[in-house]
N, C-alpha and C positions, 0 to 999 in steps of 0.2 A: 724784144718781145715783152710784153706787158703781162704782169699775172694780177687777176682778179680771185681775194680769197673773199667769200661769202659764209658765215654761219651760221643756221640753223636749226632750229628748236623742232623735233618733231616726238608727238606725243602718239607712243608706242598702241596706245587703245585707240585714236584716230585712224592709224593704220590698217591693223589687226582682223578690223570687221568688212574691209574690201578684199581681205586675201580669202582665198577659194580656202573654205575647208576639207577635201580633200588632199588640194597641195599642199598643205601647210600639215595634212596627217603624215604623207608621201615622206616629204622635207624634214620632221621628226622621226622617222621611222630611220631614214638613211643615216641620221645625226645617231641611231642606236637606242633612240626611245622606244618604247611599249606606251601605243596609242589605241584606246580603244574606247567607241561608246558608252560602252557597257560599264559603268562604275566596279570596281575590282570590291571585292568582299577583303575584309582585312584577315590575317591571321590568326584563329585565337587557338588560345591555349587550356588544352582541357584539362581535368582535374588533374593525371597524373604528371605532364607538364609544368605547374604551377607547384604540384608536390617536390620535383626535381630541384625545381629551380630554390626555392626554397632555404631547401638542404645546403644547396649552396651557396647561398648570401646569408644563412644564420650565426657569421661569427660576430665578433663584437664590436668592429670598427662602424665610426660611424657613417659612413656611407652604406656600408652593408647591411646596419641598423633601418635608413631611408629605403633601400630597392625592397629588405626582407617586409618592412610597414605597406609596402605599395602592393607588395604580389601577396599576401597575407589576405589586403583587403579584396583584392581581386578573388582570393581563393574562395575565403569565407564569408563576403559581403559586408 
């Protein structure tokens, strides 16, 4: 018996746009994804939030120096 191997370049956006977008929501859904039209709002954190956190990255390492400069700016602009 004879085997023929062939291989194949297929480019994943050529594909993509033939599959049904329903099934391919269906198909992520079962995979465990959260699929939805509707763009998701992000999480923000309001004043007393960014107070918390704060509190807890103001010690002296520098790392904790970099998050406390990031949430700092976010707090106070």
């Amino acid at each position: 018996m004879r085997t023929i191997t062939v291989d194949v370049d297929i480019d994943p956006w050529d594909v993509i746009e033939e599959i049904d977008e329903d099934e391919l929501a269906d198909y992520l859904r079962e995979c465990g994804y959260s699929v939805s039209k509707e763009p998701e709002e992000p999480d923000v954190f309001d004043r007393e939030d960014l107070n918390f956190l704060l509190s807890i990255v103001s010690d002296a390492s520098l790392e904790g120096r970099r998050v406390y400069d990031k949430l700092k700016n976010l707090r106070f602009g």
